[in-house]
C-alpha positions in Angstrom: -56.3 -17.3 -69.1 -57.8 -16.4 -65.8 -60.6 -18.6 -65.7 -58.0 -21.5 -67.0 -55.8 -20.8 -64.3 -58.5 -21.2 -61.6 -60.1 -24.5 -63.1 -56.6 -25.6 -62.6 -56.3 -25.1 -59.0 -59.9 -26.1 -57.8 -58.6 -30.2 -60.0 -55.4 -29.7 -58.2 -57.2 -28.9 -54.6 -59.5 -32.1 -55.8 -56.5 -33.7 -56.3 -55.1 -33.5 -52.6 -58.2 -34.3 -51.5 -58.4 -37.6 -52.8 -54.7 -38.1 -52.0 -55.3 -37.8 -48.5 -58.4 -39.6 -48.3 -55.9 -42.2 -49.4 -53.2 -42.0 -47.4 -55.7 -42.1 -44.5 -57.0 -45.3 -45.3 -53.6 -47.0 -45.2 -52.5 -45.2 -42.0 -50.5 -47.5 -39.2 -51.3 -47.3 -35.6 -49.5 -44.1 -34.3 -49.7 -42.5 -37.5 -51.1 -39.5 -38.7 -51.2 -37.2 -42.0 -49.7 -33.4 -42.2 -52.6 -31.5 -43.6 -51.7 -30.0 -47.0 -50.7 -26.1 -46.2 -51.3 -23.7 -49.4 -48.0 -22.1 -50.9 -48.1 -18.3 -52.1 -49.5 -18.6 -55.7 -52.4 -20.3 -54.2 -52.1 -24.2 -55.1 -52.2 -26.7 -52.1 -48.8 -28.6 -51.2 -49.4 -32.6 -50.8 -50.4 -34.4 -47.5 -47.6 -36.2 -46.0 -47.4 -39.0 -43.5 -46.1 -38.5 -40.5 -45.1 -41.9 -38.7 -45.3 -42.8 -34.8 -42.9 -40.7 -32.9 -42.0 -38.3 -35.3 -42.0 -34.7 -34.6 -42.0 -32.6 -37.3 -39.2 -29.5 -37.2 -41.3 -27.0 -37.1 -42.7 -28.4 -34.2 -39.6 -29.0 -31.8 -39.9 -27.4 -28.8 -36.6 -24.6 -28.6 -33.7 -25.8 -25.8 -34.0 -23.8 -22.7 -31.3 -24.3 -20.1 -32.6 -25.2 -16.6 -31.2 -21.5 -15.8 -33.2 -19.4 -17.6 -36.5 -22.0 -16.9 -35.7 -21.0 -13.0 -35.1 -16.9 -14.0 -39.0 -17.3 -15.9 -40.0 -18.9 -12.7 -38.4 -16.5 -10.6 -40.2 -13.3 -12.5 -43.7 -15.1 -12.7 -43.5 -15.7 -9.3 -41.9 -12.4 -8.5 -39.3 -13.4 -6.2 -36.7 -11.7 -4.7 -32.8 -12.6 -4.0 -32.2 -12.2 -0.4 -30.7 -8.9 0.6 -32.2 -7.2 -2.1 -33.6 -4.4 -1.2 -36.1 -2.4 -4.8 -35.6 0.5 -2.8 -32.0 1.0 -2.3 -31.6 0.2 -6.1 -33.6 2.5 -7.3 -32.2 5.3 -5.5 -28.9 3.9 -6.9 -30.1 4.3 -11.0 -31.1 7.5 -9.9 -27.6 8.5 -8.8 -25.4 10.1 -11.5 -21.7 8.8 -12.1 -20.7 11.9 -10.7 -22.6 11.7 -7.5 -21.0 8.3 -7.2 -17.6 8.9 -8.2 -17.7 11.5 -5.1 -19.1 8.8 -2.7 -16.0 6.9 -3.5 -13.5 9.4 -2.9 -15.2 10.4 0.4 -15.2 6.6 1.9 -11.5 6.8 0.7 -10.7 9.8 2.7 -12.2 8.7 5.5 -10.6 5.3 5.2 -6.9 7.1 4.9 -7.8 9.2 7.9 -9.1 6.2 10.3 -5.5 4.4 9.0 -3.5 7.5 10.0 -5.4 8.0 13.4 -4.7 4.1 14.2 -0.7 4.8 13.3 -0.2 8.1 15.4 -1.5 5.9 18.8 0.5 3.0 18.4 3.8 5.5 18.1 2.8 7.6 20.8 1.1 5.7 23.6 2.1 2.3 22.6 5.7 3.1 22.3 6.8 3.9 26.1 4.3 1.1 26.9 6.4 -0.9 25.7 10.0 0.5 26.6 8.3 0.1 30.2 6.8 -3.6 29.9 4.4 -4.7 32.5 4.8 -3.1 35.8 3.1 -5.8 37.8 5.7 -8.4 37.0 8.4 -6.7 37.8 7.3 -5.5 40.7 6.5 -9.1 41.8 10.0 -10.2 41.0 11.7 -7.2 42.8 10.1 -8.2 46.1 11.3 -11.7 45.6 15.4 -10.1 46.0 16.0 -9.4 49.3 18.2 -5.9 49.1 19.5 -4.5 52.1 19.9 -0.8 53.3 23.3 -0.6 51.5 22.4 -2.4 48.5 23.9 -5.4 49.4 22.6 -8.5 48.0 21.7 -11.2 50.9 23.6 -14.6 50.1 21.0 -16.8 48.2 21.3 -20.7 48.7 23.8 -22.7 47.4 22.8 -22.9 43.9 23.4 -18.4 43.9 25.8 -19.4 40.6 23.1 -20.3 38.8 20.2 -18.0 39.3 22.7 -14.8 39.4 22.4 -13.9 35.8 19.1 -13.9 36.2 19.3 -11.5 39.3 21.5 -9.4 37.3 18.9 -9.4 34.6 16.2 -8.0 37.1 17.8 -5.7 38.8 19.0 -4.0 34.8 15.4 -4.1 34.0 14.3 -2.4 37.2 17.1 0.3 36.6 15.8 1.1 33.1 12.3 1.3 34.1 13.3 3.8 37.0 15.3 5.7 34.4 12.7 5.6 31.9 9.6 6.7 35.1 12.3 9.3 35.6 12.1 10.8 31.8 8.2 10.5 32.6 8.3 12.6 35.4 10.2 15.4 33.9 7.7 15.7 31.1 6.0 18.4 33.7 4.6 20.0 30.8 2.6 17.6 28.9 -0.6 15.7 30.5 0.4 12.1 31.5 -2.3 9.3 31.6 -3.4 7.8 34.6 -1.3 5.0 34.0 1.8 7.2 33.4 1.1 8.9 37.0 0.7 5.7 38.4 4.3 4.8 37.4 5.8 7.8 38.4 3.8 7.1 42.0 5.6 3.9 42.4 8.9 5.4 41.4 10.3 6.4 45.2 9.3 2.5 45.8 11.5 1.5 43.1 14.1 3.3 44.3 14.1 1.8 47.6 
């Protein structure tokens, strides 16, 4: 049975042969024969004729998106993104979650105390800094009312109904800065600024 078997294969390899010899002689320009490829109980499979242009399935090249073509062209040439540093993530993998979690919760504290620091000098310094406004201004519009030694305003021109509200305004101002240098000035106790003891400085000019 054997020996039957194996005269059987060597007139079917024949076989092939001669079909291909065949098909070669009646092959079109751009055409070309598949050779016959053995299947597992050892007989050869038949040639077939591939025509022009054809590509067989097997050999289709496999779809790659133009993204990962650039990432394989990025790792052959071994190029970095910019502001990557190897170093830096290394020591990163390296770091348990732990060591991390406690890196976070530190830049939080720190964040919460920088935000508290900012809020305590904008209500302590910033506050009579305000009340006060700017002292130059004032000043420069005080000088501009002529007061005599009892207080008594000087006539202005003729158009004194219009611009005494405004003179009225000035000279409220003036008293509330004066009252508020005054509160400064009793604060004997606490360190002033230099800008606090300049106001107080001015005050007996104020007063005036």
């Amino acid at each position: 049975m054997a020996t039957n078997a194996a005269v059987h294969r060597r007139g079917g390899e024949e076989q092939v042969k001669v079909q291909a010899a065949e098909i070669s002689k009646t092959l079109k320009e751009g055409e070309r024969i598949l050779a016959p490829t053995r299947r597992p109980d050892g007989t050869l499979r038949k040639p077939i004729r591939i025509r022009a242009g054809y590509v067989p399935q097997d050999e289709v090249a496999v779809y790659k998106s133009k993204g990962s073509q650039l990432k394989k062209e990025i790792e052959s040439l071994e190029i970095l993104p910019p502001g990557y540093d190897p170093q830096e993530d290394v020591v990163n993998k390296s770091k348990t979650k732990s060591a991390k979690r406690n890196e976070r919760k530190k830049e939080k504290r720190l964040q919460a105390a920088f935000d508290n620091g900012i809020n305590e000098v904008s209500s302590t310094g910033d506050v009579e800094e305000a009340a006060l406004g700017p002292v130059e201004s004032i000043v420069s519009q005080i000088d501009e009312i002529t007061i005599s030694g009892n207080r008594s305003v000087v006539a202005p021109p003729s158009n004194s109904t219009e611009c005494s509200p405004d003179i009225d305004k000035r000279i409220r101002a003036l008293k509330k800065k004066i009252r508020l240098t005054e509160a400064l000035q009793q604060k004997t106790g606490q360190d002033l600024n230099p800008e606090q003891l300049e106001k107080v400085a001015k005050l007996e000019d104020w007063q005036k």
